[in-house]
Residue frames as a rotation matrix with the C-alpha (Angstrom) as fourth column:
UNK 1
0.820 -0.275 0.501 0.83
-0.473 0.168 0.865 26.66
-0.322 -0.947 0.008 -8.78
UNK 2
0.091 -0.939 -0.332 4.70
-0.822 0.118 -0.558 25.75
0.563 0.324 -0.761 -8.67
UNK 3
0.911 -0.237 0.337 6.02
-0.157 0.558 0.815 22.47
-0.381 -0.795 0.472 -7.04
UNK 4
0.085 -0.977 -0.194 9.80
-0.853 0.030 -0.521 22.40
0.515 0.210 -0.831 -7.09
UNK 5
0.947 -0.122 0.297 11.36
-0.090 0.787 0.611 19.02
-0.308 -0.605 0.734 -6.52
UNK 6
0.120 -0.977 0.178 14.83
-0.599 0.072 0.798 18.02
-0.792 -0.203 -0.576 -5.99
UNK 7
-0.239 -0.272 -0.932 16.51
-0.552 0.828 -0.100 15.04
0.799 0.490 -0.348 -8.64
UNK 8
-0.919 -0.364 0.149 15.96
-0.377 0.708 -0.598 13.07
0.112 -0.606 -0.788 -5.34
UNK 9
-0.500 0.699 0.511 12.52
-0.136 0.519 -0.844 13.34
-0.855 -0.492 -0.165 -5.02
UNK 10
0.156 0.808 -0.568 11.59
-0.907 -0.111 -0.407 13.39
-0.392 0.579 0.715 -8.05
UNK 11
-0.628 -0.626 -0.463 13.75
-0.595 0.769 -0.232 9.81
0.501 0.130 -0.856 -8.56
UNK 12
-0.998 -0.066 0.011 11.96
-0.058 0.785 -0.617 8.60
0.032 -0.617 -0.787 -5.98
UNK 13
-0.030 0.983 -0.181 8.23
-0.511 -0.171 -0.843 9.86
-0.859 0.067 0.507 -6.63
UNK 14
0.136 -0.420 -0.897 9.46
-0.991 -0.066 -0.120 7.79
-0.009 0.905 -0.425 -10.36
UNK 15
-0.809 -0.308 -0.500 10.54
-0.348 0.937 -0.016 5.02
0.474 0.161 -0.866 -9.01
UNK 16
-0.881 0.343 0.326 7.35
-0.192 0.371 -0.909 4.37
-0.432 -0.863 -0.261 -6.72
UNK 17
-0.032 0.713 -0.700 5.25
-0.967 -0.199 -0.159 5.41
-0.253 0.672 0.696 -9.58
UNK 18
0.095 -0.174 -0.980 6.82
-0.749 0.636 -0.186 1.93
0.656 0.752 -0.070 -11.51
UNK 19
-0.991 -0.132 -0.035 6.83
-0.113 0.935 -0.337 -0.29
0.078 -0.330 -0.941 -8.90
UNK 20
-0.629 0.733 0.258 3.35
-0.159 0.203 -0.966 0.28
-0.761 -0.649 -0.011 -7.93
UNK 21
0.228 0.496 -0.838 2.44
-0.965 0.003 -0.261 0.09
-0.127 0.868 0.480 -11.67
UNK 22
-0.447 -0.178 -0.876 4.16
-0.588 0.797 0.139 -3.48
0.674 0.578 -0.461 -12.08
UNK 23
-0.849 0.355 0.392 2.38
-0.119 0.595 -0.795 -4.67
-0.515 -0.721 -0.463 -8.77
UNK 24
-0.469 0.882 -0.045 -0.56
-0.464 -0.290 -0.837 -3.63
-0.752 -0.371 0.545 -10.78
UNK 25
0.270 0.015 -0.963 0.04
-0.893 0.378 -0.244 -5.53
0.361 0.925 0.116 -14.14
UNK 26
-0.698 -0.713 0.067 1.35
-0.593 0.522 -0.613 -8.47
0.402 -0.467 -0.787 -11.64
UNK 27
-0.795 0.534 0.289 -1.55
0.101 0.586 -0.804 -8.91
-0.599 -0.610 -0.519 -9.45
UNK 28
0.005 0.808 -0.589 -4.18
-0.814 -0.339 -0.471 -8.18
-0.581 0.482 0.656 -12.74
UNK 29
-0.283 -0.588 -0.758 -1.84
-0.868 0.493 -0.059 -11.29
0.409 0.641 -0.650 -14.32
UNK 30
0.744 0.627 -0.233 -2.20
-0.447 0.725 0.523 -13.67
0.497 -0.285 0.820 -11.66
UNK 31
-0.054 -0.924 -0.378 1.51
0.157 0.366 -0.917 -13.82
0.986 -0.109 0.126 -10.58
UNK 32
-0.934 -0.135 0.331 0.67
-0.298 -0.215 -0.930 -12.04
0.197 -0.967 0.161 -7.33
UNK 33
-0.109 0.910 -0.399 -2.33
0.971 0.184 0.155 -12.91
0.214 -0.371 -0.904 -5.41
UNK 34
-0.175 0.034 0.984 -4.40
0.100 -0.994 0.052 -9.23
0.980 0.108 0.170 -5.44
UNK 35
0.901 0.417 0.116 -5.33
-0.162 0.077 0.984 -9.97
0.402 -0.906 0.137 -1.22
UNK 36
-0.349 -0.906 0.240 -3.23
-0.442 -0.066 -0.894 -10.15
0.826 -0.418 -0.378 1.50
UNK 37
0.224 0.542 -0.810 -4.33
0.721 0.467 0.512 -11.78
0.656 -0.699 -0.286 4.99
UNK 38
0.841 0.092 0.533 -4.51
-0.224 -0.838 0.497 -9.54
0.492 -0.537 -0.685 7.59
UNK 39
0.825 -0.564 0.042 -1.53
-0.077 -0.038 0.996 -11.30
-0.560 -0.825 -0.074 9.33
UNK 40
0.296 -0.756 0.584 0.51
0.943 0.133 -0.305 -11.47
0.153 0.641 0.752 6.28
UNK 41
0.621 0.173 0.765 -0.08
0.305 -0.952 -0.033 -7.19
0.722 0.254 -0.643 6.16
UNK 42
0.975 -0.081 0.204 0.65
-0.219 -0.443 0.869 -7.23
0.020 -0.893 -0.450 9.67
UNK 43
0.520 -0.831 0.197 4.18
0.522 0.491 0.697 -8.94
-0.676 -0.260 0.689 9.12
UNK 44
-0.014 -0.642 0.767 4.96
0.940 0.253 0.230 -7.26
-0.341 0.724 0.599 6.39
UNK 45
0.143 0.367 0.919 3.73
0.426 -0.861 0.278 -3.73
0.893 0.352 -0.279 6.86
UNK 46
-0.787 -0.411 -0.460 4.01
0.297 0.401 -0.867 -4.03
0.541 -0.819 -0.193 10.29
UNK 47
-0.403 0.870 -0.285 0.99
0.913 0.404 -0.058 -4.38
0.065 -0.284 -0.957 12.70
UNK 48
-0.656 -0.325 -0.681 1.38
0.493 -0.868 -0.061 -0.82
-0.571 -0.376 0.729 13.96
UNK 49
-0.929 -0.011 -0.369 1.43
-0.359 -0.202 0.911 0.78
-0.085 0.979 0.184 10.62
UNK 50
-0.952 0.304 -0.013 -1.55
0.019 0.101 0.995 -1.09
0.304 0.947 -0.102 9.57
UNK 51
-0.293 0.676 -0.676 -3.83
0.954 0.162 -0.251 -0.81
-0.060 -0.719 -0.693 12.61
UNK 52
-0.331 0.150 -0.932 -3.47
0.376 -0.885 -0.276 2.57
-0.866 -0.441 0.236 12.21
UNK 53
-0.906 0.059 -0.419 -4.37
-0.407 -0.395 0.824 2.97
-0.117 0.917 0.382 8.23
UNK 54
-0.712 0.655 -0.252 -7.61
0.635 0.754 0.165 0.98
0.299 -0.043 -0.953 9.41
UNK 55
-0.114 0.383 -0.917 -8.32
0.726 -0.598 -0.340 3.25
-0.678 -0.704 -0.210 12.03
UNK 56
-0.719 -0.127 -0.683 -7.52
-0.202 -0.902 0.381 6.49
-0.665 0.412 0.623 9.66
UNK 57
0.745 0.650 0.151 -10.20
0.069 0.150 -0.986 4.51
-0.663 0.745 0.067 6.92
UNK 58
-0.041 -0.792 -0.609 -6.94
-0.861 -0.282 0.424 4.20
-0.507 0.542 -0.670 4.36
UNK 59
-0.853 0.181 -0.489 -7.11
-0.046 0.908 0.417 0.41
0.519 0.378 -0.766 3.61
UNK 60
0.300 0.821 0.486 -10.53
-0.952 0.293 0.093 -1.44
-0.066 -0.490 0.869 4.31
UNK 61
-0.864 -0.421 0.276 -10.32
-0.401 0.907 0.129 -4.93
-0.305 0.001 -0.953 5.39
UNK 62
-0.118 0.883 -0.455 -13.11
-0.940 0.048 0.337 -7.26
0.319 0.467 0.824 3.84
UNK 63
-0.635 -0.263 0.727 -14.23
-0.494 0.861 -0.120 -10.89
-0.594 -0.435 -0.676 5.13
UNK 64
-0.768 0.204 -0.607 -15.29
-0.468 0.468 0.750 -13.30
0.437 0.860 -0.264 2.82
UNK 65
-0.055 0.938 -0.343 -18.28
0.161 0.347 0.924 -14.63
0.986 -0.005 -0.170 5.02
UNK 66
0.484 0.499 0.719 -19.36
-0.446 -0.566 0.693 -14.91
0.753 -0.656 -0.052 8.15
UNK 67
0.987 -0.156 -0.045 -18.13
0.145 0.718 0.680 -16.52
-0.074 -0.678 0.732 11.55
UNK 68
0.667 -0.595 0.448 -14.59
0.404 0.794 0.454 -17.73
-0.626 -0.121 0.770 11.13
UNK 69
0.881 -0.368 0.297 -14.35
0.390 0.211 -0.897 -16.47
0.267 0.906 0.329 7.84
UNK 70
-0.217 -0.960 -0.175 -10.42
0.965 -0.238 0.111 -14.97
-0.148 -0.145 0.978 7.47
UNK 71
0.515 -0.201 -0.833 -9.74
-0.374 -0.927 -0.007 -10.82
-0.771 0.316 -0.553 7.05
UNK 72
-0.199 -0.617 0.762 -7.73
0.979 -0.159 0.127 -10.01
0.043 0.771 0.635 3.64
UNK 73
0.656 0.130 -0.743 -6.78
-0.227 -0.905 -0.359 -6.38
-0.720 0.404 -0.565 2.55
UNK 74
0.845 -0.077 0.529 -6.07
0.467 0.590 -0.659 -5.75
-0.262 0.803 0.535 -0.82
UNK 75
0.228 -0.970 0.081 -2.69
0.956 0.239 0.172 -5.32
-0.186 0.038 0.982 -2.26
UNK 76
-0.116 0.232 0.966 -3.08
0.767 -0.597 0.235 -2.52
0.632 0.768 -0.109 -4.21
UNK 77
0.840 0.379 0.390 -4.61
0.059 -0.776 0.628 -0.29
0.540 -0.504 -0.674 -1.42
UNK 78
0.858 -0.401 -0.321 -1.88
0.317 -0.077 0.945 -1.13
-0.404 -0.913 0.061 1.10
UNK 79
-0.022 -0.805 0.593 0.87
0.999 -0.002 0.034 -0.41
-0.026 0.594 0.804 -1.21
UNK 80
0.011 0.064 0.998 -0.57
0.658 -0.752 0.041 2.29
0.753 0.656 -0.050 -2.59
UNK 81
0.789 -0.115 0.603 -0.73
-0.365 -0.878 0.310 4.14
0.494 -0.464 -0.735 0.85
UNK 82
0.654 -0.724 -0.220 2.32
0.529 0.229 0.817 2.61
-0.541 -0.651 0.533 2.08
UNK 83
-0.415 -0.909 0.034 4.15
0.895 -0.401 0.194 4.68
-0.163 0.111 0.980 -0.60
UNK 84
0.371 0.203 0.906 2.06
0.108 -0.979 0.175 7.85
0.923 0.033 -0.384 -0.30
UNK 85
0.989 -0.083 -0.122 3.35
0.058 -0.543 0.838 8.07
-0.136 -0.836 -0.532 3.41
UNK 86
0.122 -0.990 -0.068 7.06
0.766 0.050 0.641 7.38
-0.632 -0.130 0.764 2.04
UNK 87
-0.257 -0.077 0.963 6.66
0.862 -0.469 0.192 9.45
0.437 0.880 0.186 -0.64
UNK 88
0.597 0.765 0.242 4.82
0.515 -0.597 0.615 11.96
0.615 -0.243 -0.750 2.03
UNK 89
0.711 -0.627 -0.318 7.71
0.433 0.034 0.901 11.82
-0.554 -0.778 0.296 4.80
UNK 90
0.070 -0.958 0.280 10.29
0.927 0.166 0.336 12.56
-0.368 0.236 0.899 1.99
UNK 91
0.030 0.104 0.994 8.33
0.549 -0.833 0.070 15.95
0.835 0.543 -0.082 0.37
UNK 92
0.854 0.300 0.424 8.23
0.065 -0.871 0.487 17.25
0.516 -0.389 -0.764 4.08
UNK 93
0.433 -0.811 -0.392 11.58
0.823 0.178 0.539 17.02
-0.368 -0.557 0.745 4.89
């Protein structure tokens, strides 16, 4: 099987490759926290967006106990399908 990409996408399938690698040497370091809160996700991913990658089973949120406790989703996962859908949008154009 052939896949032909442009210099554009392949620039950009490159550059997502290396950010999501330094998030991943970042948040293995301790510079980044590897969790997010669910309303951090929601501000920064936007709520939309991440209700719906719940719903689809893409990210899993986890709660750290019972009652009260807070939601977190981890970094890693949300990244990692926030740039497969940019990276997804850009191969079907």
């Amino acid at each position: 099987m052939e896949v032909k990409l442009t210099i554009d996408q392949l620039r950009r399938l490159v550059e997502y490759s290396a950010k999501l690698g330094a998030k991943i040497i970042l948040s293995k370091s301790g510079e980044v926290k590897p969790y997010l809160k669910k309303s951090e996700a929601f501000k920064k991913y936007g709520r939309k967006n991440v209700e719906h990658w719940i719903e689809e089973g893409l990210i899993t949120p986890r709660k750290d106990g019972e009652f009260s406790a807070a939601w977190r989703i981890e970094l890693l996962e949300i990244e990692s399908v926030k740039c497969s859908m940019e990276l997804s949008n850009l191969f079907s154009k």
